[in-house]
C-alpha angles and dihedrals in degrees: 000000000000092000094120110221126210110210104024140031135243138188132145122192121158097024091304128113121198120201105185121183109232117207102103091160091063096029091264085292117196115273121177082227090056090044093058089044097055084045093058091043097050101046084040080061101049092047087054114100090203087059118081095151132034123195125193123213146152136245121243119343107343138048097213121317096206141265108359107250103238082053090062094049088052089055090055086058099052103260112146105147107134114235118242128206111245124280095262092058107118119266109251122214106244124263119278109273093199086083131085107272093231090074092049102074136106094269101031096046088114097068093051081053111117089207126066120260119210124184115208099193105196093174145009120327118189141176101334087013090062099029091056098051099055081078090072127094091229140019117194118190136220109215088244097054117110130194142201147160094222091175095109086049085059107044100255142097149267094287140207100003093315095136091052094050102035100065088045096053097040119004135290088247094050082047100052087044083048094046107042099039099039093198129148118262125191129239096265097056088041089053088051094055092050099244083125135047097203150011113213126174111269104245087045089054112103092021086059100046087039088056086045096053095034078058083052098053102036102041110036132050112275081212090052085051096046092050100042083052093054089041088047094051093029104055080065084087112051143008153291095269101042085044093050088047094055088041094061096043090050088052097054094050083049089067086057101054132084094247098063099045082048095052090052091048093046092046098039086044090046090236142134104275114247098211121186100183085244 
């Protein structure tokens, strides 16, 4: 992608692609100009061929540390107009109908991503920081990240769909702990409620999670992905039976495709699988 970004990176290479948020001096705090960018990046990525894994990350010592403070003072004001890229920005195909509305707004886009998203949080992430990145399939940890809700110690609420994701990702009872009392936890205790996947030493951080993704994209179907994601998010919104028959359905188109019939010769051959998503 040439398209040049103001407030965040981006560079893919090996069937990964990296958005990182770029605004170190702030600790990469939340702008509506850097959420539209992060929304562009990450649906440009998912449109890419060459992309099969996308990883989130922050530049220099925080992930994101929340809502940017002059932001906040906009919004007392009144202020609510949602920022837009330039007019040179590429256009971007619109998101797959074919998925439950609900995961096709401006929060939830990345679960009507095709593509995985993995957050590599490397500081502290905070508020909007936190609250973002719930959206994402997967969320590694450096030892030195912190998190925490914030909302109650600034007078709001529980935002964007975080009261809904948080009890399904660690508990009712670690959400309302996270919630109400709005304070910072490490890395280990957000491992232990389950916020995190993994805790992985902080200069082994985004070499770890690249090796993870570049696993991903090199070694499963990028089909198998995009349909376990939409059984995953859409399962949400219906039941066991409704989610075993599409299962099911899903299963017997699967015998049909290339990549099946390429993950039984590679593994029959004992060689690296070719996948074409097809």
């Amino acid at each position: 992608m040439s398209y040049g970004y103001a407030e965040i990176l981006y560079e893919a290479a090996d069937g990964v692609a990296q958005v990182t948020l770029n605004r170190p001096d702030k600790l990469n705090a939340w702008t509506l100009s850097m959420g539209a960018e992060v929304e562009h990046a990450l649906r440009s990525a998912d449109a890419d061929p060459d992309v099969r894994v996308i990883v989130v990350t922050g530049a220099g010592k925080g992930y994101c540390a929340g809502a940017d403070m002059d932001m906040l003072v906009g919004l007392q004001g009144g202020g609510t107009t949602l920022a837009s890229l330039p007019a040179d920005a590429p256009a971007l195909p619109p998101l797959d109908e074919d998925v439950p509305a609900a995961l096709r707004g401006p929060y939830s886009y990345p679960m009507a991503l095709a593509k995985p998203v993995i957050a590599a949080v490397n500081g502290v992430a905070a508020g909007l920081g936190l609250s973002y990145m719930l959206y994402y399939d997967m969320r590694f940890a450096s030892e030195r990240a912190r998190f925490g809700t914030i909302f109650a110690r600034r007078g709001l609420v529980a935002e964007h769909g975080s009261a809904f994701l948080l009890p399904r990702l660690v508990g009712m009872h670690n959400a309302c702990d996270l919630l109400y009392s709005g304070r910072l936890i490490d890395a280990q205790e957000a491992q232990r409620m389950g916020l995190v996947n993994r805790v992985i030493e902080h200069e082994r951080l985004l070499p770890e999670v690249r090796a993870y993704a570049q696993d991903l994209a090199a070694n499963c179907s990028p089909r198998s992905l995009k349909l376990m994601k939409r059984q995953l998010y859409g399962d949400l919104f219906t039941d066991l039976g409704a989610s075993i028959r599409l299962a099911d359905q899903e299963m017997v188109r699967s015998f049909g495709t290339e990549d099946f019939k390429e993950g039984v010769a590679s593994f029959l051959k004992r060689r690296p699988p070719r996948f074409t998503g097809r």
